[in-house]
GULO-17930 format. One record per residue (C-alpha): x, y, z. Coordinates in steps of 0.02 Angstrom, whole numbers, plus 50000, padded with zeros to 5 digits. Layout:
<pts>
XYZ
...
</pts>
This chain:
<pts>
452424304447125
451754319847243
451824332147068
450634317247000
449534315847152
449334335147164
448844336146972
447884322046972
446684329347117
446844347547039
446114340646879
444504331646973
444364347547068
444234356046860
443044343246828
441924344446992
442004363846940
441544360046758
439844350946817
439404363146959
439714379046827
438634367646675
437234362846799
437114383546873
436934389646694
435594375146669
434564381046852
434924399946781
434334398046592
432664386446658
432324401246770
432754390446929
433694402647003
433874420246989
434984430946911
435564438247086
435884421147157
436764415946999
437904431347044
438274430447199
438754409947180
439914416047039
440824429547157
441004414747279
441564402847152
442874414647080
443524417947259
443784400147277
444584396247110
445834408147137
446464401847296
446354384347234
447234388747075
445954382346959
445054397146896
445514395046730
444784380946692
442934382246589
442644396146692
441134405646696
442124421146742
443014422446564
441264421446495
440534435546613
441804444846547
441284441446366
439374445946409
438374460046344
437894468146165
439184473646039
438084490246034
438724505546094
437244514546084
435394509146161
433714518246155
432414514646278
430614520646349
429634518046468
429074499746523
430574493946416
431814479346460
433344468346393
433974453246451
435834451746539
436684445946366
435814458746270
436214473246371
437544486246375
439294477846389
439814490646547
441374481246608
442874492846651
441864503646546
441294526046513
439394525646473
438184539246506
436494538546533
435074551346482
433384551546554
432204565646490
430624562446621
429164573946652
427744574746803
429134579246927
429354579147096
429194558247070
429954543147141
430674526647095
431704519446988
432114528146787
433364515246751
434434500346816
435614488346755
435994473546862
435614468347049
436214468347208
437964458847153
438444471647009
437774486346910
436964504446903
435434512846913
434684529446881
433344534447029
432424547047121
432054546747323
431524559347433
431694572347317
433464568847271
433964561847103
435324549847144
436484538647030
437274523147086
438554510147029
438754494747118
440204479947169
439574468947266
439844477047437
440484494247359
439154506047324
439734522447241
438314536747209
438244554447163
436714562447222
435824580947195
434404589847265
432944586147131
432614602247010
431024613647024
430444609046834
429154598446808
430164591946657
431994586946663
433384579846546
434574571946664
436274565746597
437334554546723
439124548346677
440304534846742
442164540446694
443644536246759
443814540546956
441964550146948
440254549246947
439474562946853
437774569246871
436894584746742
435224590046744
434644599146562
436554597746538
437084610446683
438154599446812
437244597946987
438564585447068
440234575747046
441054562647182
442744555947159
442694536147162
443144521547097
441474519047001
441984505246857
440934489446847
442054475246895
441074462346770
439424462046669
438014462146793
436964445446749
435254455546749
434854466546611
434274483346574
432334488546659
431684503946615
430314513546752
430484495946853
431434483146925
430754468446958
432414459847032
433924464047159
434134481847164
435834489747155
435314502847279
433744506547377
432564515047283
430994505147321
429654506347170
429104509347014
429574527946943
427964537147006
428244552946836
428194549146668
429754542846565
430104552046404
431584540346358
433224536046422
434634533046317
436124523946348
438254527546260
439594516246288
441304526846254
</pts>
């Protein structure tokens, strides 16, 4: 009778879970909410499914997992952006990113991925170029004194254990890390601009001129 009880309430717990998960994805697709919020709710519901054993059940964590384009490789310029399901699929992932900008020394933001919950983003601040991956709380960047060139091709890599950062293909910095995305980041790609939670703090628009930035999945 108590292995009946206990399954009995572990099943309405699925089903309370079920509604709350249906009627976040409504608030999120109507633009209720946004898509920080919807992350941070979903780090705080998987935390809680997991000690109450029911994570499994219509989770939205299996489908975060599941999130992002079957492309490996993405073109983008200035001004341009993708929605979270359309953007690169970074979990657990190597991807570079190449930025050839011009009207340098600049700041801002080149490119982002994500929010404040989960991502990566490309930037430039107080004339440093930096580049950031972010998991939740963890914040990994690799950061470089910004070159004398006006113009600049600047290649920045997550492999495994590093962050990687190249300007015209010469390496300017490395750091040792643990710099994998967890999960898909809810918020997609903005190029020159981000217009939601920011994976690090970069503050505005990119101030130069974006040539394109280019994006590999390995």
């Amino acid at each position: 009778d108590d292995v009946i009880e206990k399954e009995m309430k572990q099943f309405e717990t699925q089903q309370k879970t079920a509604l709350a998960v249906e009627v976040v994805n409504k608030m999120l697709a109507e633009k209720k909410i946004s898509g920080e919020n919807a992350a941070k709710m979903i780090a705080e519901y998987d935390a809680w499914a997991e000690r109450a054993g029911v994570l499994p059940f219509n989770s939205w964590k299996k489908d975060s997992e599941k999130s992002g384009s079957k492309k490996t490789s993405f073109i983008f310029k200035e001004g341009d952006s993708l929605p979270g399901e359309e953007s690169p699929a970074v979990t657990k992932r190597v991807f570079e990113v190449t930025a050839k900008v011009s009207g340098l020394p600049a700041n801002g933001v080149i490119a982002s991925q994500g929010g404040s919950a989960l991502g990566w983003s490309l930037f430039i601040r107080e004339g440093n170029i930096h580049f950031a991956t972010r998991n939740q709380k963890t914040i990994n960047v690799v950061s470089a004194p910004l070159p004398d060139k006006a113009s600049q091709e600047f290649h920045a890599k997550v492999i495994k254990g590093k962050l990687l950062l190249r300007s015209d293909k010469k390496r300017i910095a490395a750091v040792e890390c643990s710099p994998f995305l967890n999960g898909h980041p809810i918020d997609g790609v903005a190029i020159g601009h981000d217009m939601g939670g920011t994976v690090a703090d970069y503050g505005d628009a990119f101030t130069g001129k974006i040539e394109s930035v280019q994006v590999e999945l390995k």
